[in-house]
N, C-alpha and C positions, 0 to 999 in steps of 0.2 A: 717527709721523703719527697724525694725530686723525681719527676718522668724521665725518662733516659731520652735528651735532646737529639739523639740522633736515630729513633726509631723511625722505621718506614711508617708512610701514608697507608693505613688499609683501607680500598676498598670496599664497598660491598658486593660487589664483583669478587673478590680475593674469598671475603667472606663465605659467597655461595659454596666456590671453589673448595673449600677448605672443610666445609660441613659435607659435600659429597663426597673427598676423600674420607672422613671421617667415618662417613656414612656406612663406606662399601668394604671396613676392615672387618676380617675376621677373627673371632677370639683366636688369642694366642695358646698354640697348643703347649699345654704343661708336661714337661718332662716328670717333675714327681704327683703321684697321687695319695691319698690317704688309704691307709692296711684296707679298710673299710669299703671304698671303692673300689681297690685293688681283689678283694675277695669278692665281692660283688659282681666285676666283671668276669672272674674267672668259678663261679658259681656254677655254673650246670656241668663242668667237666669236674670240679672238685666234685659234686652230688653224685655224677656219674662211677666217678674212682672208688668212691666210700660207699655204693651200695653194694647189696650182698648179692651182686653178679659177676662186681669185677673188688673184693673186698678189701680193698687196701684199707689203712686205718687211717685219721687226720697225722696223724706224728710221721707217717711214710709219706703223705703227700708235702708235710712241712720238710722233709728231708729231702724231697726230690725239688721244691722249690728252692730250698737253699744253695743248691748247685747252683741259681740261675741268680745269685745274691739277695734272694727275696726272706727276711729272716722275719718268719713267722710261725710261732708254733704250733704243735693240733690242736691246742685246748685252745687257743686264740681264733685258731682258723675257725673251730667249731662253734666258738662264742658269735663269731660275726658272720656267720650262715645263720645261727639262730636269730638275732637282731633283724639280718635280712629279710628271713624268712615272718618272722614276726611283722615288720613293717607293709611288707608285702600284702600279705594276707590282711592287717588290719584299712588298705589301701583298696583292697579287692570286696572286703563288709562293706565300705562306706558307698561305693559307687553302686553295688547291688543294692543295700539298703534306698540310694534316692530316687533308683530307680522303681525298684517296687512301691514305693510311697507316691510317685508321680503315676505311677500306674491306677493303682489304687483312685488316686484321689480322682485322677482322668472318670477311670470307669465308672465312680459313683456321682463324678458330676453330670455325667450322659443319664442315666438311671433315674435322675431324680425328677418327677415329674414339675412340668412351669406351669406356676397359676398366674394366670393373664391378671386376675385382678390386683396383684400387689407388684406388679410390673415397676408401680414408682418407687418400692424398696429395692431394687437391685442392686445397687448400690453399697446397701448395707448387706445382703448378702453373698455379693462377691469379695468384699473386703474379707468379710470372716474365712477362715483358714477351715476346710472340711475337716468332718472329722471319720478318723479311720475308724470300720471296725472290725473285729477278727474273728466273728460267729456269723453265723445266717443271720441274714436282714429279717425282722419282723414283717418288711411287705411283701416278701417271697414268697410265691405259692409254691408249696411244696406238695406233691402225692399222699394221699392218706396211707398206712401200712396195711397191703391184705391179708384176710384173711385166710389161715391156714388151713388146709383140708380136712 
């Protein structure tokens, strides 16, 4: 294959030029979305309609959206609140879970007493990963129980 003899010279001038337009565009907003997002974004008024305040069923809300061309049925609609709902919630375990673990592991790294004399191992026991546990510590001093009258 042959270069097309009559392309312009580019710069790198042109170049700079061409990456800051680049640079400075915004995602192109989409006219269609997937059921999925679509239900997603209209989530807390569908949750609001179908609770047992204002009790519409999913099949009335899928009728009122079809007016507006959106052909989606209750048991769909209800299927992809549940996914959402499910995602959500397994989104909201994971961040509480790292945080309680970096809590954890924070609080028990303060607690544990530094012996000056193996100071040249630190190394090897900063590498090691603490370990969690989920009972009272053995070094805890705890109150004896009194006794009863």
């Amino acid at each position: 294959m042959s270069e097309d003899q009559n392309s312009e010279v580019i710069t790198k001038g042109k170049i700079d030029k061409a990456i800051n337009l680049l640079k400075e565009q915004k995602p192109k907003e989409r006219e269609d979305v997937s059921d999925r997002e679509a239900v997603r974004k209209m989530r807390r008024y569908i949750e609001k309609l179908t609770s047992d305040k204002y009790g519409y069923s999913y099949d009335e809300v899928s009728e009122m959206l079809k007016g507006l061309g959106i052909n989606l049925s209750g048991s769909r609609i209800k299927y992809l609140l549940g996914e959402i709902r499910k995602n959500t919630r397994r989104h909201q375990k994971k961040n509480q879970g790292e945080t309680t673990t970096t809590e954890q592991v924070l609080i028990e790294s303060q607690s544990e007493p530094v012996d000056t004399a193996s100071e040249q191992n630190t190394s090897e026991t900063h590498s090691k990963p603490a370990a969690i546990s989920r009972g009272k510590r053995k070094n805890q001093q705890s109150t004896p129980p009194q006794p009863q009258a």
